[in-house]
N, C-alpha and C positions, 0 to 999 in steps of 0.2 A: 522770921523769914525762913529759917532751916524746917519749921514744920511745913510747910508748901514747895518744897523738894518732891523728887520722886519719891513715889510710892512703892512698896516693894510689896509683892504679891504674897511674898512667905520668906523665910530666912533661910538659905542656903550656901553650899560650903565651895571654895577653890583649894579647901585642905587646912589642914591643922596648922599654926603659924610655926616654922622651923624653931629650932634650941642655934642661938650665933655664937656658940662656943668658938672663940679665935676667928670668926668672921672679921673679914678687913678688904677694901676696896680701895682703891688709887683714887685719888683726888686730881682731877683731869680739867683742864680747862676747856671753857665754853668751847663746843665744836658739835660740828656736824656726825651724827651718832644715828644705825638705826634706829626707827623707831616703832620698830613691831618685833616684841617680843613672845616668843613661844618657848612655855615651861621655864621661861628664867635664863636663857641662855642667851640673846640677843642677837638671834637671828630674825632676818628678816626676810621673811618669805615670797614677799610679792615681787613677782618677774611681771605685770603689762602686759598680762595674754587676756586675751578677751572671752568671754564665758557668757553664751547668747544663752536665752531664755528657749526652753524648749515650745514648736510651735502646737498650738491648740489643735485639740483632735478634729475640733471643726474647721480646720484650714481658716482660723479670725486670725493668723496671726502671732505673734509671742504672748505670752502668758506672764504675771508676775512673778519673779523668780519666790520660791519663801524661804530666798534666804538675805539677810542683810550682811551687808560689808561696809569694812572702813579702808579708806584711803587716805594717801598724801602724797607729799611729794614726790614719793620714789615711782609715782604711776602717773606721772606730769606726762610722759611721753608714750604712750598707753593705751591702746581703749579699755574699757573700764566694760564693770557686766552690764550687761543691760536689764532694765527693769526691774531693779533690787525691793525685797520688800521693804527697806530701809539704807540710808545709808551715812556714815558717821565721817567726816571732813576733818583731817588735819591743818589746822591753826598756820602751825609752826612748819619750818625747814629743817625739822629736826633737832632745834634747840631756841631755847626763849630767846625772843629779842630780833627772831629771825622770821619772815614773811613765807609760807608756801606759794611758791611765785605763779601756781594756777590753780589758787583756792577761788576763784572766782568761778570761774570750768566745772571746778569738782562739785561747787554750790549747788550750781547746777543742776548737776548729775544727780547731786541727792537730793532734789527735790527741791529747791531752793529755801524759803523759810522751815522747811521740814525736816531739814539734814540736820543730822545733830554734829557737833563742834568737840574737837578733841585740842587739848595746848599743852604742849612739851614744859616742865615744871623744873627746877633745880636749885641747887645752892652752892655756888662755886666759892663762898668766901673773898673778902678785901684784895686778895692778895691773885684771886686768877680771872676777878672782872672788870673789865671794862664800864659795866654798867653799875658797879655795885653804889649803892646809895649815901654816899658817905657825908656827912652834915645836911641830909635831909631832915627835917623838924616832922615830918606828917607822913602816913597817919601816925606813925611814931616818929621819937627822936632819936637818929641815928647819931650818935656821939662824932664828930670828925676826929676829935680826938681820941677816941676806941671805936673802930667801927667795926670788930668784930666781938657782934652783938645779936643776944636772939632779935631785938629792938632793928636791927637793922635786917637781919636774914626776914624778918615781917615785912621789912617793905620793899627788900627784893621781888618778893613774893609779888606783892600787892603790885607793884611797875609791871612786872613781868606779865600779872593777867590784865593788866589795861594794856599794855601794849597787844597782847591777844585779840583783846576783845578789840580794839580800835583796829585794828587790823581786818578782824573780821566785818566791821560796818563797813571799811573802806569796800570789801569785795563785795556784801550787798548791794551799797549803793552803783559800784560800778555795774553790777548787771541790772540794777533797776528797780532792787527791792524795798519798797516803804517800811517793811516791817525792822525791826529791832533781833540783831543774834542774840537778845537777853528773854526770844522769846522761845527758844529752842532747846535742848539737851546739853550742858557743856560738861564733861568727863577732861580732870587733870589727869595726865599721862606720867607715871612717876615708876622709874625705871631706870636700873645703874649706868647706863649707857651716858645717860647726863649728870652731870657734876655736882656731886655733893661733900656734906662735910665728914671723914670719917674721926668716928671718935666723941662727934658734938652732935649725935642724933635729935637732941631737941631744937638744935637751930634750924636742923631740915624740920619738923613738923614747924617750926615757929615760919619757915617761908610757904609752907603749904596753907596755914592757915591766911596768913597774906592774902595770897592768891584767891581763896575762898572765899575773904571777906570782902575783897573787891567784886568779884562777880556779882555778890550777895547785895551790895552798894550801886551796883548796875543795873540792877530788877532781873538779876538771872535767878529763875526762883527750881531748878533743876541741876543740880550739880553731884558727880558721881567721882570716882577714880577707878583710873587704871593701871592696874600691875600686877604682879603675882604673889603671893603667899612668901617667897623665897626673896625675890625685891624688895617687898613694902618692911621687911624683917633688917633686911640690909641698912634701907635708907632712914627707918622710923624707927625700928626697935622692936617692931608691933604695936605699933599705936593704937589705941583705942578711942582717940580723939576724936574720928570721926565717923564711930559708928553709926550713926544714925544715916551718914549715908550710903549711896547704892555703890555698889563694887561693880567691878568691868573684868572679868577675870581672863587675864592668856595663860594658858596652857595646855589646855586641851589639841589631841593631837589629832582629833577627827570629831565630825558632829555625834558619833554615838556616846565618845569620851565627854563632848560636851551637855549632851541632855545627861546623862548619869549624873555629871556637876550638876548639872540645875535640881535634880530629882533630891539629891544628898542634902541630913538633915542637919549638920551643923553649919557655921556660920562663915563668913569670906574671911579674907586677909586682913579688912580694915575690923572685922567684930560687927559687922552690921549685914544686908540684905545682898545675896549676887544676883544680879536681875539681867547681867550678861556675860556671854562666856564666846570668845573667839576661839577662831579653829584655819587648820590651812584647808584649803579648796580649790582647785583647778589653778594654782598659780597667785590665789587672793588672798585677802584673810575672809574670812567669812564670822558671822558671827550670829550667835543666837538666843532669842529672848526667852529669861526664865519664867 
């Protein structure tokens, strides 16, 4: 299945994966947390202003924007750009387990089975969730009696993308779409802003790969990450787990920062393909294909 993933046009870099000499993060319980990151800092750029499509010199009209954006919930109250050459839909409220409560809208907006899908990822451990999986038998067996396990951090993981993805059918089916979200783009969103393990960095890839494998079990045959160079080092170590797939790179502070990312010949965050790279723009994120 992972070979019928995205395809990367060439292999390119969001930077060299930092050295985490004394690197250390607070261990924070599930909550509501930006979730657009630019350069690492967890800021969140989108303010809800509207960025109309400039009109055609033959008076037809608005033009397609060429540029794509993602959204979610912090643009619920919003209008949104119009006519994006693409556009990428947040899952979650900012943390797993939680609904963007007008991901139906945003479906929409980007095109409805065409939008691509983003889902907030994490691993808060036994002791800060509510949802943690503890004598769960499948797909692995969570020990109830040790359930701080990579065995269990797998199927945090694994809950946490079905709850995504079932989420995201609910909002097709409510606007009317027959088709499957396992036939679109889905990009995990993995960023310190959400709750991870510090110190037990293989239990975070052990819930990432969860997440991946349930997708993967769902006929999503396209699955990427998003984060930066600086994050994925935080939360992973620099994993090379999952090289082979496509990266989503934030940091870039403008589109011309962003094609030089894409032009650049070594490799992303994860050790495999950047095939997108976000930037801020009139208020948005905008983002651009390598």
């Amino acid at each position: 299945m992972r070979a019928r993933r995205l395809l990367a046009a060439a292999t390119f870099a969001i930077g060299a994966v930092l050295t985490l000499t004394g690197t250390a993060f607070a261990v924070l319980p599930e909550r509501d947390a930006p979730d657009i990151v630019i350069d690492g800092q967890g800021s969140d750029v989108s303010s809800g202003v509207d960025v109309s499509a400039q009109g055609r010199p033959d008076g037809g009209g608005p033009k397609p924007s060429s540029r794509g954006y993602d959204v979610s919930y912090p643009q619920c109250t919003g209008a949104l750009p119009s006519n994006p050459a693409f556009g990428i839909v947040g899952v979650n409220g900012g943390i797993v387990f939680k609904a963007n409560p007008c991901l139906a809208a945003q479906i929409t907006w980007g095109g409805g089975p065409a939008a691509e899908l983003y889902a907030n990822t994490g691993n808060p451990g036994p002791g800060l969730s509510s949802h943690w999986p503890s004598g769960q038998t499948s797909p692995k067996l969570c020990d109830a009696a040790q359930p701080d396990s990579a065995d269990c951090a797998y199927d945090y993981g694994w809950n946490a993308a079905q709850d995504s993805f079932r989420t995201a059918q609910a909002a097709y089916t409510s606007v009317g779409l027959t088709a499957s979200p396992s036939g679109t783009a889905w990009w995990l969103d993995v960023e310190t802003s959400n709750s991870w393990r510090d110190g037990n960095l293989p239990f975070n890839v052990a819930a990432l790969q969860g997440e991946v494998d349930y997708l993967i079990g769902a006929g999503v045959i396209e699955i990427g990450f998003y984060s930066t160079t600086y994050q994925w080092g935080v939360i992973t170590g620099g994993s090379k787990v999952f090289a082979a797939d496509p990266s989503w790179g934030a940091g870039a502070r403008s589109e011309k920062v962003a094609r030089n990312l894409c032009q650049s010949t070594t490799t992303s965050f994860t050790g495999g393909p950047l095939t997108l790279v976000q930037y801020p723009y009139s208020g948005f994120d905008a983002d651009l294909r390598c």
